[in-house]
Structure formats: structure tokens, C-alpha cells
C-alpha positions in Angstrom: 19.6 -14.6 -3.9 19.2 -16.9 -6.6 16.1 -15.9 -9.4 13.9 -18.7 -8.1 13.8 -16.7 -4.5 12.9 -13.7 -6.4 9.5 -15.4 -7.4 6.7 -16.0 -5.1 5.7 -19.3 -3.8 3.3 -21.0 -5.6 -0.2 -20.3 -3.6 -0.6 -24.1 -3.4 2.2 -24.1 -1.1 -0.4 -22.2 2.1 -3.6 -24.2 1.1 -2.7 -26.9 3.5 -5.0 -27.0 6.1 -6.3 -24.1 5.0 -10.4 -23.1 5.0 -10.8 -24.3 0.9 -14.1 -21.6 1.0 -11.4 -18.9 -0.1 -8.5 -19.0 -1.5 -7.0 -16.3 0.8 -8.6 -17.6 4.2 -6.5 -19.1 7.0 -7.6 -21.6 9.7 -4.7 -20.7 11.8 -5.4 -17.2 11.8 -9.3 -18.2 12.6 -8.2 -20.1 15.3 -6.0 -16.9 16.2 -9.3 -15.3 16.8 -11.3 -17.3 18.3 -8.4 -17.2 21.0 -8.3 -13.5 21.4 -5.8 -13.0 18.7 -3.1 -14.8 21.1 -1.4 -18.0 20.2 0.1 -19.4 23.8 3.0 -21.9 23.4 5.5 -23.3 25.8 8.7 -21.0 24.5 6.2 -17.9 24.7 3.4 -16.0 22.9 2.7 -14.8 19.4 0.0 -12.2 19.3 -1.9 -10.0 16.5 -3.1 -6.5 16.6 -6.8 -6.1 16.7 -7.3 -5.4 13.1 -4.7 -6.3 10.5 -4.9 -8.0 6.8 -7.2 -7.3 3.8 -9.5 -4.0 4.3 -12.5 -3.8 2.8 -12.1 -2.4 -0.3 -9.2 -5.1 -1.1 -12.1 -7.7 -0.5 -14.2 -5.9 -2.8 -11.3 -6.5 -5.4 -10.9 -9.7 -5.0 -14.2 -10.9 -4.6 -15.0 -9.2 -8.3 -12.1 -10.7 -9.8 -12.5 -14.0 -8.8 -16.2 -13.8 -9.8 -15.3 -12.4 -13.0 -12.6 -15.5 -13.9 -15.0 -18.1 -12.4 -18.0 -16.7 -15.0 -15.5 -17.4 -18.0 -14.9 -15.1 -21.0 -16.8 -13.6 -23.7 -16.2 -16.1 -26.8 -13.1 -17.4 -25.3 -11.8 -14.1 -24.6 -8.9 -13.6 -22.3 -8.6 -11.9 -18.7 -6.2 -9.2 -18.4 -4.7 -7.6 -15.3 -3.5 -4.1 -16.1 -0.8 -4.2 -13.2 -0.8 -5.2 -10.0 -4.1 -6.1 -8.5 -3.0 -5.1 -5.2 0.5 -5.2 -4.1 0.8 -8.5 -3.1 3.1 -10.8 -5.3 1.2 -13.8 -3.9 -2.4 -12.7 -4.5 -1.0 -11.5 -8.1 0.8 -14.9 -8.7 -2.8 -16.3 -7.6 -4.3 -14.8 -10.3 -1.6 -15.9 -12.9 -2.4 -19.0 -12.3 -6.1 -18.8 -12.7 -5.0 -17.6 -16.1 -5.2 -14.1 -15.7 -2.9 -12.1 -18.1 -0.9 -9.4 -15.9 0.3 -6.7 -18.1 3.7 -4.8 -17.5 3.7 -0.9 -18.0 5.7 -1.4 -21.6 2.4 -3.7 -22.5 0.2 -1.0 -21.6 1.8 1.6 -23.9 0.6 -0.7 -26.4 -2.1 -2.1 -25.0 -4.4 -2.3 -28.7 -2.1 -4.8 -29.2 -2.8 -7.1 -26.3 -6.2 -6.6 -26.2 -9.0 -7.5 -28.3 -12.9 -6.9 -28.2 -13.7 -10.3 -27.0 -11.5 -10.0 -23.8 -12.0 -8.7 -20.2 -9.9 -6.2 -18.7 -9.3 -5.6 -15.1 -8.8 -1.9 -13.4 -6.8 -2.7 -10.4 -7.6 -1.4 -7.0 -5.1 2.2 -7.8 -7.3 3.0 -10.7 -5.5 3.8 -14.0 -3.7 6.8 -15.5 -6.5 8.6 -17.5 -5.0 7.8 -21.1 -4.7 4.3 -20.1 -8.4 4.1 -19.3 -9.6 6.2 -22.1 -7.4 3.7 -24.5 -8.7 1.1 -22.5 -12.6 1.8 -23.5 -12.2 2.8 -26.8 -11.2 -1.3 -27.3 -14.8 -2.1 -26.7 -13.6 -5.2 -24.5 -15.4 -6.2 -21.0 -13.8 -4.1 -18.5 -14.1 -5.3 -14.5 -13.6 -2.3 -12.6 -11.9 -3.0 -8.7 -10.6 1.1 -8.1 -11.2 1.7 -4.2 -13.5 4.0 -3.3 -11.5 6.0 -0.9 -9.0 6.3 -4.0 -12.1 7.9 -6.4 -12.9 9.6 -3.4 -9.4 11.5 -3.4 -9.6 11.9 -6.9 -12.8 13.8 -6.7 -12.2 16.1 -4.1 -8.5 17.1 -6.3 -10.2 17.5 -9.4 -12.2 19.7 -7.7 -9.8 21.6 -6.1 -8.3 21.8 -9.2 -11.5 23.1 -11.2 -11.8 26.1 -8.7 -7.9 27.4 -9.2 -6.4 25.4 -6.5 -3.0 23.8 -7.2 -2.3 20.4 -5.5 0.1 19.3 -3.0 -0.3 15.2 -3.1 1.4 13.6 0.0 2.6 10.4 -1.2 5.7 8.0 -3.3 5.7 9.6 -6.3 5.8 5.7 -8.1 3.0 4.5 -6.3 0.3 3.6 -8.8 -2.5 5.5 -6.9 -0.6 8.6 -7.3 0.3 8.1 -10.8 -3.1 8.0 -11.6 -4.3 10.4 -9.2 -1.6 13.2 -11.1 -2.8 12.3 -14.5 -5.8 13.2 -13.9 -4.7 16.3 -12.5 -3.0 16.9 -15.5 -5.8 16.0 -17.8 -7.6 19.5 -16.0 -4.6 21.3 -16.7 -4.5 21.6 -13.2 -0.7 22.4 -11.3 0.3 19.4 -8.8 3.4 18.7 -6.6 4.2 15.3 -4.8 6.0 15.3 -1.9 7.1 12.0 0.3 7.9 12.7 3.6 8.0 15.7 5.9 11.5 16.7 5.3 10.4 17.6 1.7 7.7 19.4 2.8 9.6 21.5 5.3 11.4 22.3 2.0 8.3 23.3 0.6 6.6 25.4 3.4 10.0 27.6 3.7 9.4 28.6 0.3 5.7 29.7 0.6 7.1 31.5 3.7 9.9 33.3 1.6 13.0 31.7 3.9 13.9 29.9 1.0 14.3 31.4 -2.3 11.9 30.3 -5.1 14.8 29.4 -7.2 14.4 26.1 -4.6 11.4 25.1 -6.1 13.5 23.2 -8.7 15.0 21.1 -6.7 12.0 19.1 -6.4 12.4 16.3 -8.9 10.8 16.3 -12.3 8.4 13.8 -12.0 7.0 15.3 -8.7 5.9 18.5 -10.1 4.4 20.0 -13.5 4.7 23.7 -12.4 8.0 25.5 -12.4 7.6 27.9 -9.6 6.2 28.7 -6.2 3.2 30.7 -7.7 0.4 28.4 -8.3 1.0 26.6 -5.0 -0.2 29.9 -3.2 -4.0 28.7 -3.8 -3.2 25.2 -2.1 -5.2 21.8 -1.3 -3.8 19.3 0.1 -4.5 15.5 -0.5 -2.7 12.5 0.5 -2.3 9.4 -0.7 -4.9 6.8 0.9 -1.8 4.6 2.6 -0.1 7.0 4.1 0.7 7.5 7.6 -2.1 9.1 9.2 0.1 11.0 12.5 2.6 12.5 9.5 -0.1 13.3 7.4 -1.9 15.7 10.2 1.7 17.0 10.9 2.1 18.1 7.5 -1.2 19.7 7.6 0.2 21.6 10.8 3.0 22.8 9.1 0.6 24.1 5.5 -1.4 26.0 8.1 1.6 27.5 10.1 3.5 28.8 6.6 0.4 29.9 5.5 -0.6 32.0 7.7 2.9 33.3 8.2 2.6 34.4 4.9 -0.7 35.8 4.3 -2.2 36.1 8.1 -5.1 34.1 9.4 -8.0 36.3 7.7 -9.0 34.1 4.5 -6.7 30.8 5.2 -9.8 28.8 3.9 -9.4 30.5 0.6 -5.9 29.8 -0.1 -5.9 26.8 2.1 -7.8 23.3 1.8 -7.2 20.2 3.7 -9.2 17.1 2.4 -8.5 13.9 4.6 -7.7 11.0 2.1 -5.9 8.6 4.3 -8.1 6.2 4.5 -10.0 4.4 7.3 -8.7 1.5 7.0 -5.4 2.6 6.9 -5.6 4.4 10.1 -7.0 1.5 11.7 -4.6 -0.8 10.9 -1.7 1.6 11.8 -3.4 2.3 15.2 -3.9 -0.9 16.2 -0.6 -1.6 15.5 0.9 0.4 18.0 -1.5 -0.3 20.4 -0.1 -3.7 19.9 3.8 -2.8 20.5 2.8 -0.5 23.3 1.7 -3.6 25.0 5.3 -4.8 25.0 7.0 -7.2 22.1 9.9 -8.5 21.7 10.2 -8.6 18.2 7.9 -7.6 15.5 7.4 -9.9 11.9 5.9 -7.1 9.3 4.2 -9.5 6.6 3.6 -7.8 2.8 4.4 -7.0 -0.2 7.4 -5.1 -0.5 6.2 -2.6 -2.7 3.1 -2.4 -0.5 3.1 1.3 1.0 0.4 0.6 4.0 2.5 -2.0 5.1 5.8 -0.5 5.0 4.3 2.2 7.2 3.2 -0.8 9.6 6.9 -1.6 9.8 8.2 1.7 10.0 5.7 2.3 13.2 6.8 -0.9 15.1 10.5 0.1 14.4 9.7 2.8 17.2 9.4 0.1 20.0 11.2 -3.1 19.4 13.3 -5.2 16.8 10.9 -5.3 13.9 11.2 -7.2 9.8 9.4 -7.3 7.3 9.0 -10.1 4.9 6.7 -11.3 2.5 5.9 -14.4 3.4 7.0 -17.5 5.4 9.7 -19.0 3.1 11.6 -15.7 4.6 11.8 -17.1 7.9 14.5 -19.4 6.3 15.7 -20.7 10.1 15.5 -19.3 14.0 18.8 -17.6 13.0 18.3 -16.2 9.5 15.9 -14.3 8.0 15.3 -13.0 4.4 14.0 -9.1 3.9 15.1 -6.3 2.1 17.1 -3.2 2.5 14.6 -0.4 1.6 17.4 2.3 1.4 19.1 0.1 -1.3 15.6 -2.0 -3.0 18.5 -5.3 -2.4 17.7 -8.3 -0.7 19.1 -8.7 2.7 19.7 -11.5 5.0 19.0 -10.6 8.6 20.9 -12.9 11.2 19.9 -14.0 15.1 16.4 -12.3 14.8 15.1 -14.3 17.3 15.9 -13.7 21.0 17.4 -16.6 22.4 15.6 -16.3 25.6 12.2 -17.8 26.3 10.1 -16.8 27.3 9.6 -14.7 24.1 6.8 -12.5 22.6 6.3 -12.1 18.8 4.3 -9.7 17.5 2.8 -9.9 13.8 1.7 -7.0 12.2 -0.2 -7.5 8.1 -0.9 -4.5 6.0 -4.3 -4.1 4.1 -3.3 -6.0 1.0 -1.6 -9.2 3.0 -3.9 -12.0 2.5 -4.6 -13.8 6.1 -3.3 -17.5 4.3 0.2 -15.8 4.0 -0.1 -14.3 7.4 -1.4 -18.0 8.6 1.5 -19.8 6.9 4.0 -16.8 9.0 2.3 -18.0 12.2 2.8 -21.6 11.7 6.6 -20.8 11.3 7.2 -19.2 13.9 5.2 -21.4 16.3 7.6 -24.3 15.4 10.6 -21.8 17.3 8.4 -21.9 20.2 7.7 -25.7 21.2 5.1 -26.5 18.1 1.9 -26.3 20.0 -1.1 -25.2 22.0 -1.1 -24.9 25.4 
């Protein structure tokens, strides 16, 4: 890839025919709807799940922001994004063109000198690591606030946790901003935390509580996924996982705490060693249900559209990869022909260039799956795309 196809497209490029009452609407995808979420054409069908694109608390986000940019600054100040908004580099590139400021993490080691009184600061949707925000305030700049409320909901319930002497298992990426955040603040109790990212690493984990594994094993989880150097204060435990996180691994994982638990210390008193908080929130489960609702129906292929870096809709794609061909791009300039496709190699973080995607065959069913941060105008543009491989046009 060349550096210009490492930046997103300009979001002038989807406005065209687009609903102009939002910058992130689609009338394709409204049309979508009003047809039952199918799109009929003469080479076959392309079909949506029943819920998919922005949740709630990413409109919430948005909405604030753009209100915020549209009032103006205090004095002249500036608007400042203090990372990503959401994990979307076309909603972020949005913003940087309506002369929002997005500051890299170097920027916010410094961020005094960045950032003056008369300015406005925006919290993304992840929140911010405590000494950030602290910082953050002590400028005395407007501060626009966009942290979900299911993430301050799972903060809350593992600062409890912590307060009453439990350690904290987080199921999550250990990168992934809302985790960052959600372990400094653990940190700021003093509190004992341990991230781990799939079920193989907690399999790791449980075998230790149960003794099968030696304790000397607890140091093979990596550095920045723990603060505690042995088994001990993880045999008081709550659990909490990261709000985009696959809900069916997430109630395995709590299967497999209960189990090792109670092989350890018996049944009698789980619920004081033990606590469970479901974090995974609604909107992700909803999103990840309907999605294989939608592949159980029968697809030939699914298109995954989102940011990259966007957990919720990797988890999208790694569900649909269960029942059918399925990629994931970020947006329709990936769709470079019928036979070739531009994604990325998540074991590697490269590019990759996919070839013969599409089945020759017609007729052919695509299925088109968007995570909670992927804006319905990219998902739109996507679905104009592809209809041009299947005879451009409406039955």
C-alpha cells in the first residue's frame, strides 16, 4: 500500500446522495429499511442484520460533539480531541476537518502544553486514564464529556470491588482505550488487576487458582496485564469485562471462574470470593446476536464494515467467520474490484489484499454486518459497491 491508502477518505467522498440532516446518515441504508433490510437485484441479494451500526451511546457522542463545534469556542479557543472519538478513522477524520485538534498519546503526556484555558477539550467515548483527566481539569479549559455510560458503569462496579478487598480480573485487549482507563483507575485505589484476552489465557489462569499449575506461572502473564506478582490477591476475585467483548465467551469464562473456584475452596461462600458483574454491554450483544441470526439464515459471503482497531466489530467478523467466507474492511474504497479486495491481516496488523472474494455464481447472497462505531454513510457507500457486482439496480 502506498501512504495515501493508509489515510481515510475524505467524508465528502459518501455525502453524495446522502440525507444532508446528518453527516453520518445514509439514504441507501434508509431505503435498506424501509425494504426489510433486503436489497433485491438481478445477480442476487444483499441483506443486513436487524440491528447493526452506531449504538446509542456512540450517538450520544457524536451528537455532543458536533453541538459543541457548531456553538464555537470560548474566545477563539480551540477544540481538542484527546484520542480517538470512537474507533472509526472516518468519523475521526470528520471531526479533523471540522477543525477539531486530535491529540496523539505523546501530546497527552504533555498535554499543559497543548492546551490552554480558553479551549475545549473532548473525553472520548473510553473515558480517560485518571492522571490524564485529573491533568485535564486542573487546566481550567471547557471540557465536553462523551464517556459511555455502560463504560462508567463498569468502572463503578470495579472500583467497588476493589474498595471491599476484591482483586480484578478484566476480560478484555489489554491496548484498548476502555481498559486502559478502566486499570488506572484501578490502580489509583491501589487495587490488584489482571487483564486477560481470550479464553486460552484464562484457562492459564483458572489452573493456577486450582493449584494444577504452579504459581510460579503467574509471571508469564505479560507486564502490562497485571500489577500483582502472584496468585494471592486474585483469590478474592470479580470479574468485569470489557463493554465490546463477545458476550457467549464472556459467560464461558464466567463458567470456567465458578468451576476453579469452587474446586478450590467448595461451593459454601463462592459469593464471597467470587463476583461476576455483567459489563458487555447491550448493545454489543445485540449487534453480535443479530448477526448470527443473519448468517444462520444462509450467506454466501459476509463484508464486516469498521474500524480496524474497532474491538465490537472485529468480534462481528470473527462470529460470521463460523458460517461462511467473511472480510472486513473499513470502508468502500476496499472493495477495489469484484476480484480484489483490500483488508488486513490481524495476526500480522499488515495490510492484505484478498483476491476472487466474490463467488462467480449468481445467484449470490451478501451479507453486511457494521459494528457499533461504523457510521451507516460508510456502511451506505459499502452497499452501493457491491450492488454495482450485482446488475446496479432495484428489482
Amino acid at each position: 500500500m502506498t501512504d495515501s491508502e493508509h489515510q481515510p477518505p475524505s467524508p465528502d467522498r459518501y455525502r453524495q446522495g446522502g440525507d444532508r440532516t446528518s453527516p453520518f446518515s445514509s439514504t441507501t441504508v434508509d431505503r435498506m429499511g424501509d425494504s426489510g433490510n433486503v436489497w433485491n437485484l438481478h445477480g442476487g441479494q444483499i441483506v443486513l442484520p436487524r440491528v447493526f451500526g452506531f449504538c446509542r451511546g456512540v450517538k450520544r457522542a457524536l451528537v455532543v460533539v458536533e453541538e459543541a463545534v457548531a456553538g464555537g469556542g470560548k474566545s477563539g479557543g480551540r477544540f481538542f480531541l484527546l484520542g480517538q472519538i470512537i474507533h472509526n478513522p472516518w468519523v475521526n477524520e470528520h471531526f479533523r476537518q471540522a477543525g477539531v485538534r486530535m491529540l496523539s498519546g505523546e501530546q497527552l503526556a504533555e498535554l499543559e502544553k497543548h492546551i490552554g484555558t480558553d479551549d475545549c477539550a473532548i473525553i472520548p467515548a473510553f473515558g480517560l486514564p485518571l492522571p490524564v483527566e485529573r491533568r485535564l481539569r486542573a487546566i481550567g479549559c471547557r471540557i465536553v464529556d462523551t464517556t459511555c455510560t455502560d463504560v462508567r458503569r463498569l468502572w463503578a462496579w470495579a472500583e467497588k470491588a476493589c474498595r471491599r478487598g476484591f482483586a480484578v480480573l478484566i476480560f478484555g485487549r489489554a491496548g484498548h482505550d476502555e481498559t486502559v482507563v478502566t486499570r488506572s483507575r484501578l490502580e489509583d485505589l491501589g487495587g490488584k488487576y489482571l487483564i486477560v484476552g481470550d479464553l486460552e489465557q484464562a484457562g492459564h489462569f483458572c489452573r493456577i487458582v486450582e493449584g494444577t499449575s504452579p504459581d510460579e506461572k503467574f509471571a508469564q502473564f505479560l507486564p502490562q496485564a497485571t500489577n500483582a506478582e502472584s496468585i494471592e490477591p486474585f483469590l478474592r476475585l470479580a470479574q468485569v469485562s470489557q463493554t465490546t467483548m463477545l458476550h457467549g465467551e464472556t459467560i464461558k469464562l464466567r463458567g470456567m471462574l465458578e468451576e476453579s473456584f469452587t474446586r478450590r475452596f467448595g461451593a459454601s461462600g463462592l459469593s464471597d470470593r467470587l463476583l461476576l458483574y455483567p459489563t458487555v454491554c447491550r448493545a454489543t450483544q445485540d449487534r453480535q446476536t443479530a448477526a448470527v441470526e443473519l448468517c444462520r439464515t444462509g450467506c454466501d459471503v459476509v463484508i464486516v464494515v469498521g474500524g480496524f482497531g474497532s474491538s465490537n466489530t472485529r468480534h462481528l467478523y470473527e462470529l460470521a467467520g463460523g458460517f461462511c467466507p467473511t472480510y472486513f474492511i473499513e470502508d468502500s474504497a476496499a472493495i477495489r474490484s469484484r476480484d480484489e479486495l483490500l483488508t488486513m491481516d490481524f495476526a500480522t496488523g499488515a495490510s492484505a489484499v484478498v483476491r476472487h472474494w466474490l463467488p462467480a455464481r449468481r445467484p449470490v447472497r451478501i451479507g453486511v454486518l457494521a459494528g457499533a462505531s461504523s457510521p451507516e454513510i460508510v456502511v451506505g457507500a459499502v452497499l452501493d459497491r457491491l450492488a454495482e457486482f450485482l446488475a446496479c439496480g432495484r428489482e
